[in-house]
Residue, then its C-alpha position, 0 to 999 in steps of 0.5 A: x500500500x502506498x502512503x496516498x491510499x492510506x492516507x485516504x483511507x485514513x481521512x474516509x474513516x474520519x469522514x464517515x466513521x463519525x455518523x455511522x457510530x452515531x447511530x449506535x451499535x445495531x442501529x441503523x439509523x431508523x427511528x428509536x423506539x416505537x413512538x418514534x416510529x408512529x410519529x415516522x409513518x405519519x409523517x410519510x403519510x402526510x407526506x403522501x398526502x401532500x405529493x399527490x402519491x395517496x388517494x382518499x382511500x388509501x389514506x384512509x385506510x393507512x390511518x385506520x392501521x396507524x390507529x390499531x396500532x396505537x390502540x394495540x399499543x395502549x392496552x399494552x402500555x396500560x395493562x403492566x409496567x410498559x412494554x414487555x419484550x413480547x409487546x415490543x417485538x408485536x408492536x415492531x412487526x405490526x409497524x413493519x407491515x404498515x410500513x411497507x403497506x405505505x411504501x407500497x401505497x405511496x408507489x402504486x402510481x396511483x393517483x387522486x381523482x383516478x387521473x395518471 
């Protein structure tokens, strides 16, 4: 190896090292927990909303999730001392759904009015 690529490598790790480690180990730079989540997914909604990338019925029907969700959550929340591991990991694979449900809405070139 030559002085100059080390030298670049050196400086690409001082480069990119910094933000890769602010995620913190194993994240991988997703929202934390699942409040922050919730809050993600609307907002990719409402951005949808805004693009022209959702139709009425498909907003409608990404917010009723969202609402089961948070429902879900709720009982969850109220029936011990906040989330337990196995409430944790439902919740996460019932935000996985609805987040690829989203992904899938938002690009179905669908658009509102029926127009392309």
């Amino acid at each position: 190896m030559t002085k100059r690529t080390v030298l670049v490598t050196v400086m690409s790790l001082g480069l990119f090292a910094p933000a890769a480690l602010a995620a913190g180990p194993g994240q991988t730079g997703h929202p934390r927990g699942i409040n922050a989540r919730q809050q993600h997914q609307t907002e990719r909604i409402k951005n949808g909303v805004k693009n022209d990338e959702l139709t009425k019925g498909e907003v409608d029907k990404l917010k009723a999730d969202e609402a089961g969700i948070r429902a879900e959550e709720r009982v969850y929340r109220n029936s011990g001392d906040g989330l337990n591991k196995a409430e944790r990991k439902d919740l996460e694979k019932d935000l996985d759904k609805s987040s690829k449900q989203i992904y899938r809405l938002k690009h179905n070139d669908r658009v509102p009015g029926g127009g392309k």
